[in-house]
N, C-alpha and C positions, 0 to 999 in steps of 0.2 A: 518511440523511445529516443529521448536526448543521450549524446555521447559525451562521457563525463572525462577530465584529466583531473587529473592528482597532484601537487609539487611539495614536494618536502622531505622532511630526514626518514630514512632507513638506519639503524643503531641495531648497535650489538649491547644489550642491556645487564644489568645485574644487580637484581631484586630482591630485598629482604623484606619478610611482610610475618607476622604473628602465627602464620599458616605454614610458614617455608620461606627458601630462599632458592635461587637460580643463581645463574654466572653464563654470561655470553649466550643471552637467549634473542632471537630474533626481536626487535622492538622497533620504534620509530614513530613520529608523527603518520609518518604516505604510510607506512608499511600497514598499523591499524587501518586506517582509514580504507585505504583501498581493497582489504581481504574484507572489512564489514562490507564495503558497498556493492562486493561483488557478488554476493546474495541476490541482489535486487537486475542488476547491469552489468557489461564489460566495462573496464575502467584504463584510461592510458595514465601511467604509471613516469613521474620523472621525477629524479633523484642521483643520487649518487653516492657510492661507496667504496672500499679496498681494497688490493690484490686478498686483503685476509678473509674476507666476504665468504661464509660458509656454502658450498654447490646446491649443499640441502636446504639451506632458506631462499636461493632466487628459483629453484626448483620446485619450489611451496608457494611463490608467488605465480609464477609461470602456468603450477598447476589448475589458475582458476581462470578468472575470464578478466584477466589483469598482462593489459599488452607493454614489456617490459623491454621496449627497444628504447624509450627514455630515459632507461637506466643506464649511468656512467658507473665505467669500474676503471677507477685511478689508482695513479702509481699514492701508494700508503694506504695508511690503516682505516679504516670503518669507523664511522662516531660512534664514539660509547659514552653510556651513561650510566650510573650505579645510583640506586638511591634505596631509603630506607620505609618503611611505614609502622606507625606504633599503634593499639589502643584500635579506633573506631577506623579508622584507615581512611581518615576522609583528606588528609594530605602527605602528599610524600617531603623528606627529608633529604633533600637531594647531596650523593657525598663524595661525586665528581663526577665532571661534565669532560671527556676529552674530545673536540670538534673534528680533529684529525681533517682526513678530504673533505668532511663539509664546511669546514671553513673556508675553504675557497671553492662551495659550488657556486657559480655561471647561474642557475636555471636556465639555462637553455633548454630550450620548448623544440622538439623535432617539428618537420615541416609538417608532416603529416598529423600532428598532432594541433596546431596553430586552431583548426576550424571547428575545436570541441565546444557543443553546444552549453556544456556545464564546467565549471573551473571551480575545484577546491584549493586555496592556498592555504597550506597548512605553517603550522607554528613557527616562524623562522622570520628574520629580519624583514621589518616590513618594507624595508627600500627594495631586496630579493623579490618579494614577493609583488612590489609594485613593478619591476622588474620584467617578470612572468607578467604579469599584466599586460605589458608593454608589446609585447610579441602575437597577442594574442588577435583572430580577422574581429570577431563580432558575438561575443558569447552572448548567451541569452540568461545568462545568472551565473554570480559571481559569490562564492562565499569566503569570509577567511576568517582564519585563528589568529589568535595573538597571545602573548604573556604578560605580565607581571614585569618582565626586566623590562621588554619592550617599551613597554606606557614610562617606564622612569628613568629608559637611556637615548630613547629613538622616538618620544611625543608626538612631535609636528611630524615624522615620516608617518607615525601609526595613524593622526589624524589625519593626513592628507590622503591615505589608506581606504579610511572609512567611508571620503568621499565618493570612492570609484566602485564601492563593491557594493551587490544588492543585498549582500546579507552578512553579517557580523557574530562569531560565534567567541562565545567569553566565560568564565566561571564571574560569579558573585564578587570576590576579592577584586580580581582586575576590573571590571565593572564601575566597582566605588573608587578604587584604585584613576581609576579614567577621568570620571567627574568628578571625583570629590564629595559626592553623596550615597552615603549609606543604605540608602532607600534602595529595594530592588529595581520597584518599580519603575520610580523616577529618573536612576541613574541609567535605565533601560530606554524613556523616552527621551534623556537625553543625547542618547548615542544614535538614534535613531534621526535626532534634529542635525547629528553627523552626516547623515547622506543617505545609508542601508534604507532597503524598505522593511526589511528585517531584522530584530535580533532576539539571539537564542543566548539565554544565560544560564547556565549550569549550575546547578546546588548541589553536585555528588548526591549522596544518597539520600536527600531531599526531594531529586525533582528537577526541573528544567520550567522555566519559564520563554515562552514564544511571544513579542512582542510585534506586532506591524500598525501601520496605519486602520487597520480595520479592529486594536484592542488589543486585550493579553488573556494569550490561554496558556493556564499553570497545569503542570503536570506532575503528578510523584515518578517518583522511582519506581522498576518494579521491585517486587519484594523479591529479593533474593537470601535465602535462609544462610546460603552459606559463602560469603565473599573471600576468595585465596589471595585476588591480586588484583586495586583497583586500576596500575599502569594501562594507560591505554583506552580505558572506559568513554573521556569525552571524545579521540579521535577516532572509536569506535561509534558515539553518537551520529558523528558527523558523517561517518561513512553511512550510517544507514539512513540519515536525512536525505542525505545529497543521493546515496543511490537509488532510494524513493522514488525523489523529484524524476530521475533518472530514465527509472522504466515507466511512470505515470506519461511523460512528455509531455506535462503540462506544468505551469506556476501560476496559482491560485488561492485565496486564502483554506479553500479543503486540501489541495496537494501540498500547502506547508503544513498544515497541522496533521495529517497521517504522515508526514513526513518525520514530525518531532517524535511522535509516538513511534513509528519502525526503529526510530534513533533510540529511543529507551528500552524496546524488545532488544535490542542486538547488542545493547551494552550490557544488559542482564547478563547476556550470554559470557560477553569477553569477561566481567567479572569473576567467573566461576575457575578459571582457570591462569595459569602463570604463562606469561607471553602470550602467543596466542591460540594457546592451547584450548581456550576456554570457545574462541571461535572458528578453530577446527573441528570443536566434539560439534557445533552444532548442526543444523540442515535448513534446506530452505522450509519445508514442510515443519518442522519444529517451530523456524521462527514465525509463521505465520501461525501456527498455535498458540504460541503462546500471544503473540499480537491479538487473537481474535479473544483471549481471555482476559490480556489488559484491555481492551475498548470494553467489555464487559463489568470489570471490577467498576470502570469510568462513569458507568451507566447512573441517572440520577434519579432520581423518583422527582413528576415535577406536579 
């Protein structure tokens, strides 16, 4: 088993969706990410947050196999984020962003933490995130996220980004957004002519596309009948890619591709629920059923 770290936002969230709304529900790029991947592996967890920081959500983190001594609790408030969703919920309407402490988090990487075999940088300035990089002895696979503001405020830091990480994880928009081409495919090999050996482009309830040097395997979503709240779904993907990779201890063109596949079991899951409610109700035994009925649907007649 590879030892995985985490870097990025924990948020106090508040969500409107066709289903319902919340206010100051647990959310964040790390926080998804690392309660999906701790299904699969223990996960080292850095971030930072408020003296407002609810006891009940670092005690829901704490509760799983997510070692949260990387977690800073500074003088101020928690980031918060509020956003809306309408109609098919395939994008949120974001209707304020306050950065609070994480606008001035460091990523500082504990010592103990420096020798993780797997590093997720999740969604956040990619200089931070090159940053975290910086600190790190000798990982053996690197993935990161990135945005939309990103590619059109910070370019050359996101590209120079691309250069150092073995894997790139993006929705469709930022994608074209990046190259300039529309094409999924295309704008996919061209990201890939960036440095990754991989990348993973998200279609929401379409699908996920897995690009590497050995081709592209396309995957649907799974079907999920009844979506409350898609917040959180791709760093949910990523949590169960990366905690995959995790417990396989291996990277290989099969341990990425049952990798993209647990990433689409597990965001089924976060789906069904507001914050992460939906990935509380679930279990490991669940999610491995329901994994062994998606590689089934997958099945071809040839």
């Amino acid at each position: 088993m590879f030892s995985l770290l985490a870097v990025g936002s924990i948020a106090l969230d508040s969500v409107q969706t066709p289903r319902g709304r919340v206010r100051d529900v647990l959310g964040g790029s790390a926080a998804y990410f690392s309660y999906a991947a701790s299904f699969f592996a223990p996960v080292r967890l850095v971030g930072v947050v408020g003296k407002d920081f609810p006891r009940e959500h670092m005690d829901l983190l704490a509760s799983r196999r997510i070692d949260t001594r990387g977690l800073q609790i500074a003088e101020g408030k928690t980031f918060r984020w509020s956003g809306r969703y309408e109609g098919a919920m395939n994008a949120a309407e974001t209707l304020s962003v306050e950065l609070n402490v994480f606008g001035e988090f460091d990523g500082r990487v504990p010592e103990e933490f420096r020798d993780s075999d797997l590093v997720f940088l999740a969604n956040g300035h990619p200089a931070l995130q090159a940053a975290v990089l910086d600190q790190m002895a000798a990982p053996k696979f690197v993935a990161c996220d990135t945005m939309n503001h990103w590619i059109e405020s910070a370019r050359r830091d996101v590209e120079s980004l691309l250069g150092r990480v073995d894997a790139a994880v993006m929705n469709d928009a930022e994608a074209a957004m990046l190259t300039g081409n529309a094409n999924l495919i295309a704008s996919g090999r061209e990201i890939l002519d960036m440095g990754p050996e991989a990348v993973i482009l998200k279609k929401g309830e379409h699908g996920s596309v897995l690009l590497t040097g050995q081709g592209v395997w396309a995957l649907p979503a799974y079907p999920v009948e009844r979506v409350l709240d898609p917040t959180g779904a791709g760093d949910s993907f990523a949590g169960g890619f990366m905690g995959s990779l995790a417990r396989e201890g291996r990277i290989d063109p099969g341990s990425l591709r049952r990798a993209a596949a647990y990433g689409t079991v597990v965001s089924s899951f976060n789906v069904q629920g507001f914050s992460l409610d939906g990935l509380r109700a679930a279990a490991t035994d669940a999610i491995e059923a329901r994994y062994r009925e998606f590689a089934s649907m997958l099945a071809l007649p040839v």
